[in-house]
N, C-alpha and C positions, 0 to 999 in steps of 0.2 A: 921524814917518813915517806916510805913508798908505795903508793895504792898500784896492783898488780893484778891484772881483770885473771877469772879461772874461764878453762874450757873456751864457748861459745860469746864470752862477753866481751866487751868495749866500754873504756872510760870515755865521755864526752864530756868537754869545762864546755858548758852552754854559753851561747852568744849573749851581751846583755841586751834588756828589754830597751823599746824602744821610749827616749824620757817624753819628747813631746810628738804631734802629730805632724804630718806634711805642709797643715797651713800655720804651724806654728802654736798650738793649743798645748802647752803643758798637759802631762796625765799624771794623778795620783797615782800610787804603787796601786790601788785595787782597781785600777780601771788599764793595766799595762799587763799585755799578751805577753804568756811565756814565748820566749822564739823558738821554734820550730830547728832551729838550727844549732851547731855549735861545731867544735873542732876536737878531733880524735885525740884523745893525750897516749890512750894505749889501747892494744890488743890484745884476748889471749889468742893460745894455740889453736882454736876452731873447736868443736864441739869433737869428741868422739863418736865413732865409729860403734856397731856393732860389732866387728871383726879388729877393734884394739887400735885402730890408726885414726888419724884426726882429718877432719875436711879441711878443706883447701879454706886459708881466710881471704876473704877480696878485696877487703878495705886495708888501709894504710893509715899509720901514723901521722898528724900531720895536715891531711885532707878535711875538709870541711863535711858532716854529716847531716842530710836529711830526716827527720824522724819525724813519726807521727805524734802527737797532744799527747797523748797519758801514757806513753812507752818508758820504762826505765823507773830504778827508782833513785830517789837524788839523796844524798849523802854529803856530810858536809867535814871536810878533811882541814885540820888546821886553818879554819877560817874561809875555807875556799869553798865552795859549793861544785857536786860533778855530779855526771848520770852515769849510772852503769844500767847499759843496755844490752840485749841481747843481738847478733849480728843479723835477726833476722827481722829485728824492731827498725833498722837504716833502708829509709826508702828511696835514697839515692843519695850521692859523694860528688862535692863540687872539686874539681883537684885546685890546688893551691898555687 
C-alpha cells in the first residue's frame, strides 16, 4: 500500500525516541520526548492557488524535517507509524 500526501501536505516516518539519557539513565516510554525531527518519505503537489496553479513545494523527498511538538497528525499504516503534515508546519530541512 501506498500513502500519497494531497495538495499542501508531507509524509514524515518520525525519528525514534531517544531510549536512554546522555549520562546513561534508561527512560520508560512515558518519560521519552516525541523527536521533533524525522525524514520526508513524500510530498504533494503544494497547495493550490486561487487562480487554479499550485505553489512552488521547497522541501524534498529524502531530507530530514524540522517541525514543531503538536504539528501533524500521526497515522499508523501497516504497522508503521507517520505524520502527515502540512508544509507550512516544517520549520526547517537538514539536507541529507
Amino acid at each position: 500500500m501506498k500513502l500519497i500526501p494531497c495538495a499542501g501536505k508531507i509524509i514524515v516516518k518520525r525519528n525514534t525516541a531517544q531510549e536512554k539519557t546522555p549520562g546513561g539513565i534508561l527512560l520508560p516510554d512515558q518519560a521519552k520526548e516525541k523527536p521533533l525531527r524525522g525524514k520526508i518519505i513524500a510530498i504533494g503537489q503544494g497547495r493550490q492557488l486561487s487562480d487554479g496553479t499550485f505553489a512552488k513545494v521547497e522541501l524534498c523527498a529524502g531530507n530530514e524535517a524540522v517541525f514543531t511538538n503538536y504539528a501533524g497528525n500521526e497515522i499508523t499504516l501497516e504497522g508503521e507509524k507517520f505524520l502527515i503534515l502540512d508544509q507550512s508546519d516544517v520549520l526547517a530541512v537538514i539536507e541529507v
